[in-house]
Every structure is written in C-alpha cells, then in structure tokens.
KOLBA-584403 format. One record per residue (C-alpha): residue number from 1; x, y, z. Coordinates in steps of 0.5 Angstrom, whole numbers. Example, Ala and Ser with C-alpha at 12.3 -4.5 7.8 and 13.67 -1.06 7.14 Angstrom:
<marvexs>
MARVEX; resi; east; north; up
MARVEX; 1; 25; -9; 16 .
MARVEX; 2; 27; -2; 14 .
</marvexs>
This chain:
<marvexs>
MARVEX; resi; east; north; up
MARVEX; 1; 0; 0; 0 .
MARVEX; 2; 3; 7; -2 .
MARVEX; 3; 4; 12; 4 .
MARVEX; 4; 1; 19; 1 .
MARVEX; 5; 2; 21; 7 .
MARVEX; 6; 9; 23; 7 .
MARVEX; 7; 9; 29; 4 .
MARVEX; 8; 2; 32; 8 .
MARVEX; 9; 3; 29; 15 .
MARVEX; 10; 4; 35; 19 .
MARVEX; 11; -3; 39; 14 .
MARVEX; 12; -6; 32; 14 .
MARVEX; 13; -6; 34; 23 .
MARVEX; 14; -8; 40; 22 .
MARVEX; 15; -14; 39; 18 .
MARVEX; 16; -16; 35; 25 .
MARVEX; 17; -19; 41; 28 .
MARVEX; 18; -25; 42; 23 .
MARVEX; 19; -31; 43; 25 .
MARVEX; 20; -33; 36; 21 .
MARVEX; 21; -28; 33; 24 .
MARVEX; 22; -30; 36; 32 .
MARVEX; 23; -37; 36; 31 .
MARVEX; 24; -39; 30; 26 .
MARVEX; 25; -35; 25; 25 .
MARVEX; 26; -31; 24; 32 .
MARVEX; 27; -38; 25; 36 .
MARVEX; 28; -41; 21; 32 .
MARVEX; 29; -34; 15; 33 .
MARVEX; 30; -34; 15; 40 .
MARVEX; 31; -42; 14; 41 .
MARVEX; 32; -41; 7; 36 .
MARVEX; 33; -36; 5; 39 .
MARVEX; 34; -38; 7; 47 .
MARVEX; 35; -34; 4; 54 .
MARVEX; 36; -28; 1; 52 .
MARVEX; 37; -27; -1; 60 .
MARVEX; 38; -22; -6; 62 .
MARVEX; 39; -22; -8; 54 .
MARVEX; 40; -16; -8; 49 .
MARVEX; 41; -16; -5; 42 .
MARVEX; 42; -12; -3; 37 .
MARVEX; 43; -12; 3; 32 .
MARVEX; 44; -10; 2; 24 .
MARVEX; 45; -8; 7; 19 .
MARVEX; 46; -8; 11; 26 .
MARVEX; 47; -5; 17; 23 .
MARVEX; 48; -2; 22; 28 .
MARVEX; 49; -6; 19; 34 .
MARVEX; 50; -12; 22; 34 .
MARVEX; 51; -16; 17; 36 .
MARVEX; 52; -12; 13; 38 .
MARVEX; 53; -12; 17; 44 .
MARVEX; 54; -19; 17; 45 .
MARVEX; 55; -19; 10; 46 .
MARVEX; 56; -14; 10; 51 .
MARVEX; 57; -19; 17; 54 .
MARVEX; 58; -26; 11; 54 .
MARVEX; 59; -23; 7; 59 .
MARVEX; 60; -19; 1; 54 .
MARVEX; 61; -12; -2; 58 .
MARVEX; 62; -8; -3; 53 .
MARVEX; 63; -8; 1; 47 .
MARVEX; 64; -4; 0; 41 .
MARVEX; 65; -3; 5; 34 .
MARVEX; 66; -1; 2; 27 .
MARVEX; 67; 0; 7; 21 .
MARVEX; 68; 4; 6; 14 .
MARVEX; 69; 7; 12; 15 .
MARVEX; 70; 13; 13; 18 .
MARVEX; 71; 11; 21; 19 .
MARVEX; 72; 5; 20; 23 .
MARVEX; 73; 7; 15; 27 .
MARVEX; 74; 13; 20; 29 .
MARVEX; 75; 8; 26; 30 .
MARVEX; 76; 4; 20; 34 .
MARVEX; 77; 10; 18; 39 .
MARVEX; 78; 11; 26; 39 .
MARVEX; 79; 5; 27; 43 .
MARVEX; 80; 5; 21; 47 .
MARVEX; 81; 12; 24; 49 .
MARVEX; 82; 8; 31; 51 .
MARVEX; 83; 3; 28; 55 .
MARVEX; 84; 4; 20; 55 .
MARVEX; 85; -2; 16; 56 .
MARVEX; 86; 2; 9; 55 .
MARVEX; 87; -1; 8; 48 .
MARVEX; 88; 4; 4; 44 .
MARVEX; 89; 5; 6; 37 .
MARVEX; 90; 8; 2; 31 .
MARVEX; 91; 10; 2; 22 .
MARVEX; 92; 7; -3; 20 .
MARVEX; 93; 2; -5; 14 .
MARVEX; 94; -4; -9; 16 .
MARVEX; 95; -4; -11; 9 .
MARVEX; 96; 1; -16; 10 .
MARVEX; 97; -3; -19; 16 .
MARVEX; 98; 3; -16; 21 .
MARVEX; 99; 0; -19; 28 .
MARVEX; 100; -1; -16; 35 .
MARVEX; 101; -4; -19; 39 .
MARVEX; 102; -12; -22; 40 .
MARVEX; 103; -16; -14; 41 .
MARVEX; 104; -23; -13; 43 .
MARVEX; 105; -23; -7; 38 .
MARVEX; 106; -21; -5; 32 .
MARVEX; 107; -21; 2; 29 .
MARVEX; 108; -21; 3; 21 .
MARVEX; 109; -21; 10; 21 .
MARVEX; 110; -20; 12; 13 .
MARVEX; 111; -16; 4; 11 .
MARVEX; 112; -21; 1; 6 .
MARVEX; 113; -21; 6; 2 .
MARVEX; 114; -13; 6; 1 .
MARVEX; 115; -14; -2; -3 .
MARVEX; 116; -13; -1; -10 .
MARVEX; 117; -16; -7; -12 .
MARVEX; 118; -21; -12; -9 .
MARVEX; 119; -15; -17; -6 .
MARVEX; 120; -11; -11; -3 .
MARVEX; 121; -18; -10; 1 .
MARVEX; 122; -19; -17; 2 .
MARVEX; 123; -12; -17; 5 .
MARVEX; 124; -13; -11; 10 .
MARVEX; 125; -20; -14; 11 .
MARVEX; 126; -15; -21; 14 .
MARVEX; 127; -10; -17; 17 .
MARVEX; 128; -15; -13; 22 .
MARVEX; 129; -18; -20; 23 .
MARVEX; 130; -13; -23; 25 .
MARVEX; 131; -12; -18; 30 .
MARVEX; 132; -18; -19; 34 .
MARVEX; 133; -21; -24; 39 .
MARVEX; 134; -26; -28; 37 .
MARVEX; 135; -33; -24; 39 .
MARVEX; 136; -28; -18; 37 .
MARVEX; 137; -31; -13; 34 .
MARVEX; 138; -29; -9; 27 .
MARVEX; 139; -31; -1; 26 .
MARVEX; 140; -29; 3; 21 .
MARVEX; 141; -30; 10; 18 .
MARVEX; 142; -30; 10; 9 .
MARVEX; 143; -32; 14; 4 .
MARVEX; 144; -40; 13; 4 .
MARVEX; 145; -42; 9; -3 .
MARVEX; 146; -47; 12; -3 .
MARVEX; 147; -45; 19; -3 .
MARVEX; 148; -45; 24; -10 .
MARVEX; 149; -39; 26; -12 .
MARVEX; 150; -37; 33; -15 .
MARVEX; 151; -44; 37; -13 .
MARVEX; 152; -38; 42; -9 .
MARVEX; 153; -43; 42; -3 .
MARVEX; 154; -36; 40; 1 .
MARVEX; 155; -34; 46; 0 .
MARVEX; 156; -36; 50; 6 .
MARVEX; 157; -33; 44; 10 .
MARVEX; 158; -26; 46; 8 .
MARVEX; 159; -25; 40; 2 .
MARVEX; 160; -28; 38; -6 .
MARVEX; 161; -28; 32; -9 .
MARVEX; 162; -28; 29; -15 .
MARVEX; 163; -29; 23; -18 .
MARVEX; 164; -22; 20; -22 .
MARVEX; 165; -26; 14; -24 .
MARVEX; 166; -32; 10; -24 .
MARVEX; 167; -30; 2; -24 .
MARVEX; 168; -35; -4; -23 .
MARVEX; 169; -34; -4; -15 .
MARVEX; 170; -34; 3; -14 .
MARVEX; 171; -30; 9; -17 .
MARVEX; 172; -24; 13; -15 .
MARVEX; 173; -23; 20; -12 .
MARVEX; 174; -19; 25; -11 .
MARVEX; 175; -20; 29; -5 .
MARVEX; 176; -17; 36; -5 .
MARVEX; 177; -16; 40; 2 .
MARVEX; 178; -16; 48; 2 .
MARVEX; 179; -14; 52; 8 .
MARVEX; 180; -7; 54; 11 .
MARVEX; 181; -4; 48; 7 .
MARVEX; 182; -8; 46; 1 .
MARVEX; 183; -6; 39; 0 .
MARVEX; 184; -10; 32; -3 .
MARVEX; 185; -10; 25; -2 .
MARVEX; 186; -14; 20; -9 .
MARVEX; 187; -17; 13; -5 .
MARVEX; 188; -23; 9; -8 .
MARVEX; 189; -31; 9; -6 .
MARVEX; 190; -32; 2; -5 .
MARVEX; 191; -40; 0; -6 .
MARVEX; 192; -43; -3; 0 .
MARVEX; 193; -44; -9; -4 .
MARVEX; 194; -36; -10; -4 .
MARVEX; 195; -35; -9; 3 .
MARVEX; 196; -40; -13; 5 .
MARVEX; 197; -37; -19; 2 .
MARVEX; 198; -30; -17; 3 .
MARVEX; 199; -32; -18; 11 .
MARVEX; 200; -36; -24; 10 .
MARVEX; 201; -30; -27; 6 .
MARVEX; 202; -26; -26; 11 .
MARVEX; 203; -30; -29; 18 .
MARVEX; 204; -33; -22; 19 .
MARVEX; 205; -42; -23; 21 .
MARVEX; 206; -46; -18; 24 .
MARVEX; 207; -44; -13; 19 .
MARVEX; 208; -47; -5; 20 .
MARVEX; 209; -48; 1; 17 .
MARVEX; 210; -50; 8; 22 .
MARVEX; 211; -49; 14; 20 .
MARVEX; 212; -46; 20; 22 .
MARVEX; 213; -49; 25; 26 .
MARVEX; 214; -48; 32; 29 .
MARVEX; 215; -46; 35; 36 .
MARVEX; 216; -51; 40; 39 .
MARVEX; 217; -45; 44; 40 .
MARVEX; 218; -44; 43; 33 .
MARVEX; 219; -51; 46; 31 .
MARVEX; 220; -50; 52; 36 .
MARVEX; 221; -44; 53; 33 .
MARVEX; 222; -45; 54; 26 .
MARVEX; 223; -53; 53; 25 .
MARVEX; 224; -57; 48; 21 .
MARVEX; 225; -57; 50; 15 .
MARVEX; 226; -49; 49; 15 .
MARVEX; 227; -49; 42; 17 .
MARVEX; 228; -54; 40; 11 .
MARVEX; 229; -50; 38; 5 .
MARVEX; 230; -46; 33; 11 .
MARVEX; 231; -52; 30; 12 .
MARVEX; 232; -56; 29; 6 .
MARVEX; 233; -51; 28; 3 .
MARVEX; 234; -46; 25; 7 .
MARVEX; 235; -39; 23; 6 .
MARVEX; 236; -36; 18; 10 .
MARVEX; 237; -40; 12; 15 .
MARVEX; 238; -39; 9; 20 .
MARVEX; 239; -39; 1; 19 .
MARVEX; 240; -39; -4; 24 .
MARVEX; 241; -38; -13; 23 .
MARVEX; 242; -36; -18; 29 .
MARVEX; 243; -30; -23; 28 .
MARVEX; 244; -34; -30; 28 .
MARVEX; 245; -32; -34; 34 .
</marvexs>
C-alpha cells in the first residue's frame, strides 16, 4: 500500500481540527464505539494518533496504534512523549497481515479506501481479522457508497472531491483539502456490496452501516442549515462487523 502521507502529515493534522472532524465525525465514532473499559483495542491507519488517544480516553487497558507511514506515527509517538497515556505505536502495513495480539476493538478509520483492488481490500480485511478475539468486534470509517461526487457542496467544509474513475465496484476519488495547506489524497469509494462481501469473505457477521451524526454544539456553533450537505449528502459512514467466534 503506498504511503500518500509522507509529504502532508503535519497539513493531514491540521485538518483534524475542522469543524467536520470536531462536531460530526469523532462524536458520532465514539458514540458507536462506546465503553471500552478494561478492554484491549488496536488502531490501524491510525494517523498522528487522534483517535488513538480517544480510545485509551474510553476507558481501553491496553492501546496500540499502527499506520503505514512512518511521519504520522512519529508525529503519533510526539505527543504521546508530550502527554503520555502509555498508548504504543508501530510501522506496519495491515495488508501484510502483521500480527499484535488478539484485541477486543478494531478502528479503521479511512483504511479500506486505500486498497487499489479487491484482493488488496481482501488482505486489510484478514490483516484486521487477524488482530481480533473472537467476538472481537470491527469498526471502521469509509467514504459513503452512496455519497455523490462532484456536487461542490463540500466546499463549506474546507474540501472537494472529485471522481477519477468509475469501475464495476466503486469509483476512485480525489480529495482536495483548502486551508492553510492545501493538499489532496485519491482513494477508492467501494459500494456497499464489495465491503460487505469482502468482511463476509473474511470471517466477519453481524455487519452494520450507521451514520454520522451532528453534536448539539455543533449546530449551535454553525447552525443547521451549515450541516445540511453533510447530512443529506453524506461523505463518510460508519461500518461495523464482529469477528466470527
């Protein structure tokens, strides 16, 4: 899997902090995923350690972080020197099927969408697989199947994409970021179908699709008519599958 992060880790941070990230996504992520106390839980494409950390915040005992790149698991390993919650962070492709132990929770937070084909999905699919208990339960964040590309009505949200090319199971996309550092990464939209039997494929039941939704704060801050592209047209979704016992 290629590392698109090399360049844009420290602008790939920064864009953390939008209101989409703040009042929609993470809310909405913590809320699906829920207590995590005295359990164990891993975090692939874990990034800079955003949520990461969140997991250790829910209570978890033991708390790893994987990502490909080695720039945002430095940027990852920083903060946990600057405020350390003993949360452990490794290099490692989950596409190679690495193994690190047999966790209750697994977070996939934009993985899927970096497989360039069907095996490649097939392989991050058995690689978080391998990684869980049995009962151990999946959760992950992708770019919606059903989300319509090149509308421009991401634009309030600081972002644009744009579709690269449509195949039989999905389309690729580029994503363009504006701000301070403008930056863009090209992933694929997979259709629910494809997810779905990848996970089945794989040893994962119990699959579940829920969306995002907005924080009170969130419509306080910005209003509503602000969040209704996000919500009528959503972008990312949360899916969920248990690890077959």
């Amino acid at each position: 899997m290629h590392d698109q992060y090399e360049r844009i880790a420290h602008a790939y941070r920064e864009a953390r902090k939008a209101p989409m990230s703040l009042f929609l996504e993470a809310p909405s992520v913590l809320k699906a995923i829920g207590n995590l106390e005295g359990k164990r839980a891993i975090d692939f494409a874990c990034g800079e350690g955003f949520y990461t950390r969140m997991l250790k915040g829910r209570g978890a005992s033991v708390v790893v972080g994987i990502d490909l790149s080695p720039q945002m698991i430095e940027l990852a390993e920083e903060e946990e020197r600057r405020a350390p919650l003993g949360v452990s962070y490794f290099v490692a492709d989950v596409a190679e099927k690495p193994k690190f132990g047999a966790f209750d929770l697994a977070t996939a937070i934009f993985l899927f969408n970096y497989a360039e084909d069907v095996d490649a999905l097939d392989n991050m699919v058995s690689g978080v697989f391998e990684n869980l208990a049995p009962n151990g339960r999946l959760l992950a964040v992708v770019p919606n199947p059903a989300f319509v590309n090149g509308r421009k009505d991401t634009l309030p949200y600081g972002y644009f994409v744009e579709e690269l090319e449509r195949g039989s199971c999905g389309a690729r996309f580029k994503m363009t970021f504006y701000g301070a550092s403008e930056f863009s990464i090209e992933c694929m939209q997979w259709d629910r179908p494809t997810y779905e039997a990848a996970l089945a494929r794989n040893g994962f039941s119990s699959i579940e699709w829920m969306p995002f939704e907005v924080t009170p704060e969130g419509l306080c801050a910005f209003g509503e008519a602000f969040w209704d592209a996000a919500l009528t047209n959503p972008k990312s979704i949360i899916l969920s599958a248990i690890k077959a016992s």
